[in-house]
C-alpha positions in Angstrom: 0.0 0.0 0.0 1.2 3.9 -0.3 -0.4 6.0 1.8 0.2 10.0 1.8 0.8 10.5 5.5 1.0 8.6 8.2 -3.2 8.2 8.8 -5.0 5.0 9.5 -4.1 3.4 6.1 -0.3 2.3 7.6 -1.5 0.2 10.6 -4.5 -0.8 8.4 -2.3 -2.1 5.6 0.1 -3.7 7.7 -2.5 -6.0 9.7 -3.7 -7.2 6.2 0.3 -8.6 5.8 0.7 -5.6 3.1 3.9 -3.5 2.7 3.7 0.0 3.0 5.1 2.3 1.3 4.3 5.4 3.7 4.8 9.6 2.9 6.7 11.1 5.4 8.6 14.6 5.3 10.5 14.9 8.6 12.6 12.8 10.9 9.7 13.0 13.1 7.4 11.4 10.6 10.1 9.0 10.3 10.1 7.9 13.9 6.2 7.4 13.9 6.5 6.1 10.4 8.6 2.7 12.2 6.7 2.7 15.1 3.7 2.0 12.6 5.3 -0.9 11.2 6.2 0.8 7.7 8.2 -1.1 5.4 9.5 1.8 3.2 9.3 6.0 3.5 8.2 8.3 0.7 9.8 11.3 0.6 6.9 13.9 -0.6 7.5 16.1 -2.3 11.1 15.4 -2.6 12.3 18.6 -4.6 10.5 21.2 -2.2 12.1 19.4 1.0 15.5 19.8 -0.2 16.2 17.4 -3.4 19.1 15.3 -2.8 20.7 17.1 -0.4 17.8 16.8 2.0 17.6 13.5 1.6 21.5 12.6 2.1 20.6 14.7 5.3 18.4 11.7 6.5 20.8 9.3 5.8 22.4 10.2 8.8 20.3 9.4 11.7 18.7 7.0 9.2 21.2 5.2 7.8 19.2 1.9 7.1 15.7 3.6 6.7 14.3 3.1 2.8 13.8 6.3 1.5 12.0 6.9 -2.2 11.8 11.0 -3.3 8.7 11.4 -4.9 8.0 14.9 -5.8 10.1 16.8 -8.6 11.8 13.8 -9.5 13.1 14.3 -12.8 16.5 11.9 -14.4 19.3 14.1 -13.7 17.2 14.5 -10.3 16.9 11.0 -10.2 20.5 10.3 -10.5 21.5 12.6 -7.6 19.0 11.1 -5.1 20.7 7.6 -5.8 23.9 9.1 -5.1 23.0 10.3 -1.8 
């Protein structure tokens, strides 16, 4: 499942055995995004947060989270957020 936010849908999705793929902006929402039992983060929107640098940002106190930028995405775009 994707969900936008971090609503009903993640806990929901998760007791039907689904993955989710949940939208989170800040470490905050990352932090409530585990405790919810999310399997990976969307990054929305991705090129109004920060683009690549934003996300390499996360990779800090998140080393091991999966993050996806979603949002502004474009190849060359694409390409940077891979290298972060």
């Amino acid at each position: 499942a994707v969900t936008p936010g971090l609503g009903e849908g993640v806990p929901a999705a998760r007791e039907l055995g689904m993955p989710v793929l949940a939208g989170v902006m800040t470490p905050t929402d990352i932090l409530t995004a585990r405790t919810l039992g999310a399997t990976a983060l969307k990054i929305f929107p991705a090129a109004q947060a920060g683009g690549p640098d934003y996300v390499k940002a996360l990779r800090g106190p998140f080393p091991h989270e999966p993050l996806v930028p979603v949002g502004g995405v474009d190849e060359a775009a694409a390409r940077a957020h891979l290298a972060a």
